[in-house]
C-alpha positions in Angstrom: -62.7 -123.9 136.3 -62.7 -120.1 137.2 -58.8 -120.3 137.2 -58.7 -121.2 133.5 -61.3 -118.3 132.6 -58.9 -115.4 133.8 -55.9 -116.4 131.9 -57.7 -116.7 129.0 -60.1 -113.5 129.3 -56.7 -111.8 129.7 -55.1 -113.1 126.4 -58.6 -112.4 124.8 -58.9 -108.6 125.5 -54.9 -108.0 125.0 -55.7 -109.5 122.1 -58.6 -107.4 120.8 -56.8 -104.1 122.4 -54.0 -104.6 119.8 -56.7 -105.7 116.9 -58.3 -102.2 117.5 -55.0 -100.4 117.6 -53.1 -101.9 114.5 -56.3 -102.1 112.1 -57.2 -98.3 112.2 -53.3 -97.9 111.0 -53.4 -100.3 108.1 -56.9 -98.7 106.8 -56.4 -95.1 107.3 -56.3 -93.0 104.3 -54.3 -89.8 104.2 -56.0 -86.5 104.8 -57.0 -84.6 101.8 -53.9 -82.1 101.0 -54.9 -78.3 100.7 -53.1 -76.4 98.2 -49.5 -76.7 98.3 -49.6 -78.8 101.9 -47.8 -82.1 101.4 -50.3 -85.4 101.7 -49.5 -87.6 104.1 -47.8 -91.0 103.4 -49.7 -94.0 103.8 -47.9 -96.8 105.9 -49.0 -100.6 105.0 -47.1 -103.7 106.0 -46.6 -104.8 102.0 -45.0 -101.8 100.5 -41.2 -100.8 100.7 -40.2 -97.6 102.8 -37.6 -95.6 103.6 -37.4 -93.1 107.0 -35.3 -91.6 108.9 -33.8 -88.3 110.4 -30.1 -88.2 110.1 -27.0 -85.8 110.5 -24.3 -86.3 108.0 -20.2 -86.4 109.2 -18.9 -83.9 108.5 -16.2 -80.6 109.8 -17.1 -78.9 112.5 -19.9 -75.7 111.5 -20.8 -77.6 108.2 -24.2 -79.0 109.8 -26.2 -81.3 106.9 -29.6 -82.8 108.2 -32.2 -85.3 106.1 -35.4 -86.0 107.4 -37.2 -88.7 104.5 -40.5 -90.4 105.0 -41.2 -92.0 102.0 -43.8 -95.3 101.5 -45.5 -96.8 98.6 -43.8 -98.1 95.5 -42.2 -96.9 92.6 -44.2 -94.0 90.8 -47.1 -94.6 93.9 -44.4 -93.7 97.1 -45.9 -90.6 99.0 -44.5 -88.9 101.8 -42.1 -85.8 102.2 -38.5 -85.0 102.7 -36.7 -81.8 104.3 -32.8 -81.4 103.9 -31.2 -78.5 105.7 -27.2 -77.1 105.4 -25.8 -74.7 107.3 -22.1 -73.3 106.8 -20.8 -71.2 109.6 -23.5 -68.6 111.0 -24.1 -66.8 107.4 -24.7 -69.6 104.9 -27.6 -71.9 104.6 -30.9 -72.8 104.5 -33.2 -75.9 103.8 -35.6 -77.4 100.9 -38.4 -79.3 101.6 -40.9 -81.6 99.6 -43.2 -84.6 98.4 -42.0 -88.0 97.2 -42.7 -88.7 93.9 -40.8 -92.7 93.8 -39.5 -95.4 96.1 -37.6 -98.3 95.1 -35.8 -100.6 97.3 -33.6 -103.9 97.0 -32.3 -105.0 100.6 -31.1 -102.6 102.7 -30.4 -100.4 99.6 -33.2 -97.3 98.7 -33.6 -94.5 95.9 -36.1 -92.3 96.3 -36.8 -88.8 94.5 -39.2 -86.0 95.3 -40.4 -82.6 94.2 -39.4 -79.1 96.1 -42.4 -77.4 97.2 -40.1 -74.6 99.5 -37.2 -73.6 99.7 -35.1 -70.5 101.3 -31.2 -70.3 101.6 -29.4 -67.5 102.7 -26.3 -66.3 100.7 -23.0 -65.2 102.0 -19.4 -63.4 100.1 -17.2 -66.3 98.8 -20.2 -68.8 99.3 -22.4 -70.7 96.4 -25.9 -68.7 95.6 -28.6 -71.5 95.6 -31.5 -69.7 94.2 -35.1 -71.2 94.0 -35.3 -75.3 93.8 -39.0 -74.9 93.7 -40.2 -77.6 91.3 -37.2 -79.1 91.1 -36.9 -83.3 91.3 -34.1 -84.1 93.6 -32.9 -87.9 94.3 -31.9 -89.7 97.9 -30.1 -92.6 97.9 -29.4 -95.0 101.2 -28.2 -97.8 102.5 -29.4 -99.2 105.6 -26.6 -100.6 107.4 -27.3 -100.7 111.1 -25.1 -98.3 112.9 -23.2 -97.7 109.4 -25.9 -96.2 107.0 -24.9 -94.1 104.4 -26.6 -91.8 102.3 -26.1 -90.1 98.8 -28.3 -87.7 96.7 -28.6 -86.2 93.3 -26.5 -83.4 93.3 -22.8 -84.9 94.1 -21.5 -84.1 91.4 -23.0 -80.5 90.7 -22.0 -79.8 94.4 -24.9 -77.7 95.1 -28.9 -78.8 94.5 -29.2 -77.0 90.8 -30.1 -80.0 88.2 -33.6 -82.3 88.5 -33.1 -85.9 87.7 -35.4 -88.6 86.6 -38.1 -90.6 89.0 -36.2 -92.8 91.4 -32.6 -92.0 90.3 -29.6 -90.4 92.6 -25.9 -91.4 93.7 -24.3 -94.3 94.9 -25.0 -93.7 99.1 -21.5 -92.1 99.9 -21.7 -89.5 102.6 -21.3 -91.5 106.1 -23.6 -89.9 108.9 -22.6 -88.6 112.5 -26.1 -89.1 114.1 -29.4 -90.5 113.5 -30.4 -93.6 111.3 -32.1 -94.9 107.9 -34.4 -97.4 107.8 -35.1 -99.3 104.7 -38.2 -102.1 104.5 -37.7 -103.8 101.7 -40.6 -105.0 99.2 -41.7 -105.7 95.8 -44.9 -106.8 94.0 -44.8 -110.4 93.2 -43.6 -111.1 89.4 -46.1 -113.2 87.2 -44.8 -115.8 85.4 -43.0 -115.7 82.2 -44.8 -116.0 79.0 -43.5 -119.0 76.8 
């Protein structure tokens, strides 16, 4: 009989090691923010997400990185994003902020945030970014394995100048170099129609 104890006493206590590990995780609120400091995002298992920290492809000495940590859904997603671009040794800078949506379908994301800082650096014969303090900006991905791809809000104005709406931003065009996007995908169940 002491033979069949130990196996078992084994399982028991791995067991209630990774009980006391995982349930602090899923019950932990986030820290109280303190003036402009960004709140941490809360990670559950039934909620979508989007995270990652990704270089884009591009020429050599145009150097594009997105970091995005973004959980909850729709107009409830916290978490923060920081996007830096740096053109030769003269030209660039970075923008950083809070998430304001999340949406998901698949291994597709949109997710849009607020600027809380931002500093570029302007050079002759280069665009002048100016403040994007307060400014909504919109990410867009799609989680493809080794493949992902990523878009955001300002394509088509070239440089970050114009907000958008919650949760809205480009088709995922730019193809990255290095890093990766992951995309959980989730939604709250639908009730059922009214007849």
């Amino acid at each position: 009989m002491p033979r069949m104890r130990r196996p078992l006493l084994v399982a028991g206590t791995a067991l209630a090691v990774c009980t006391a590990l995982v349930l602090p995780l899923a019950t932990t609120e986030p820290a109280a923010a303190a003036g402009t400091e960004v709140r941490a995002a809360r990670h559950t298992a039934d909620a979508p997400s989007l995270t990652g920290d990704v270089k884009l492809a591009r020429q050599p000495g145009d150097n594009v990185h997105f970091r995005i940590d973004a959980h909850g859904f729709a107009d409830q997603a916290r978490g923060t994003f920081h996007v830096s671009h740096h053109f030769g040794k003269t030209w660039g800078g970075y923008f950083k902020g809070r998430i304001d949506c999340l949406l998901t379908g698949g291994p597709a994301a949109v997710a849009t945030g607020i600027v809380t800082e931002s500093h570029f650096t302007g050079a002759p014969g280069l665009p002048e970014i100016g403040d994007l303090r307060g400014k909504r900006f919109g990410f867009t991905v799609l989680d493809s394995g080794k493949k992902d791809r990523l878009g955001y809000s300002w394509a088509m104005d070239g440089v970050p100048k114009n907000s958008v709406g919650k949760c809205l931003g480009s088709a995922p065009f730019e193809t990255l170099e290095k890093g990766d996007l992951k995309v959980h995908h989730w939604m709250p169940p639908r009730g059922a129609a009214k007849q």
